[in-house]
N, C-alpha and C positions, 0 to 999 in steps of 0.2 A: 282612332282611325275609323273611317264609314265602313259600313259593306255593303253600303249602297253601288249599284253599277248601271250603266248605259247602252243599250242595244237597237239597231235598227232590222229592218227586215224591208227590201223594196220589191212588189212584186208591178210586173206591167202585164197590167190588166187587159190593156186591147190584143195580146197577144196570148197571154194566158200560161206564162212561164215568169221565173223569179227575173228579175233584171240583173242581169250579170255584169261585172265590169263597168259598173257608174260610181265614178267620183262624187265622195262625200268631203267635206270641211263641217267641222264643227268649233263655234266660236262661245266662249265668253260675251257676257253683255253687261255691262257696267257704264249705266246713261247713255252716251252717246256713244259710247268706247264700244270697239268690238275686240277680242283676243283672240288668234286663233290657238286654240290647244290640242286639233288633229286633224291628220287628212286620210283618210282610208277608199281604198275600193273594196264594193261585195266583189262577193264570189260566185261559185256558180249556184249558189243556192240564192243568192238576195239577200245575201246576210256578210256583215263583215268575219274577219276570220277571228278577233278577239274584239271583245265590248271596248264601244266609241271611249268611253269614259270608266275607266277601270276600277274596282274597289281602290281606296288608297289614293285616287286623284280627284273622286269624287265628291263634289258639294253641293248645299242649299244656293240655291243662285237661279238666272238668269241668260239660258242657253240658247243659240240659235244653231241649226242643222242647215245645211247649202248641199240641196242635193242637185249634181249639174245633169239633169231630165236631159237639155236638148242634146249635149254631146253622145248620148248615151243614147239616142233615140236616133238618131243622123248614126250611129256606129250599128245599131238593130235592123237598119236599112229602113226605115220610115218615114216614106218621103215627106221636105220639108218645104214649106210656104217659105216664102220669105216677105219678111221675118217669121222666126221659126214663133207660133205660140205662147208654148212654155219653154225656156232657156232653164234658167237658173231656178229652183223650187224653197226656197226660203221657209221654215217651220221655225217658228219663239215661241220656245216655251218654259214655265218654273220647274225649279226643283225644290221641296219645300221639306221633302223627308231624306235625309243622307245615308240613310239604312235601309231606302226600300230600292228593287230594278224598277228602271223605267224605263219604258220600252216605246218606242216611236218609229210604228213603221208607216210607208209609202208606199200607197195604193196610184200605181200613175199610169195614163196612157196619154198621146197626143193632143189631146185636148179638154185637161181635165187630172187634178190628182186628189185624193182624201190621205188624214189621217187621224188617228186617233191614239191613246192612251193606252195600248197592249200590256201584255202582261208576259 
């Protein structure tokens, strides 16, 4: 069994607090195949309440994160274009160690998101 495990953290930057209550899907990627293996919303910190991907379910592979930014950003009251910018925020990434966290958070405001490799 790994003890490896999975964690995001979203915070929205143009306003300067965590993002509370945005829909996350996390998929499997195998070629062209997508799986999905969860859907969570943060909390009120920007964090889910248990890791996306838990020891125990976690492996070497090929992950992608769908964080839905625009509904989350239309619910923050941040008025929207239309079409709204950023909708859906898509992150692919490996996982190549099955023993270590990895940690992927989201730095987002309306026009514009970062992330990087956290710990």
């Amino acid at each position: 069994m790994s003890n490896g495990y999975l964690t995001t953290h979203v915070l929205d930057t143009a306003r300067g607090v965590p993002a509370a209550g945005l829909a996350i899907r996390l998929y499997a990627i195998d070629g062209q195949a997508r799986r999905l293996l969860a859907e969570m919303v943060t909390n009120d910190d920007g964090r889910t309440d248990s890791p996306i991907l838990p020891k125990g379910e976690f492996a070497t592979g090929t992950y992608e994160l769908e964080f839905e930014a625009g509904a989350y950003l239309t619910a923050s009251g941040t008025r929207a274009e239309d079409p709204r910018f950023l909708d859906v925020v898509p992150i692919r990434f490996g996982i190549s160690d099955a023993d270590a966290h990895y940690h992927v958070p989201l730095l987002l405001s309306p026009f514009g998101y970062s992330t990087y490799r956290g710990s």
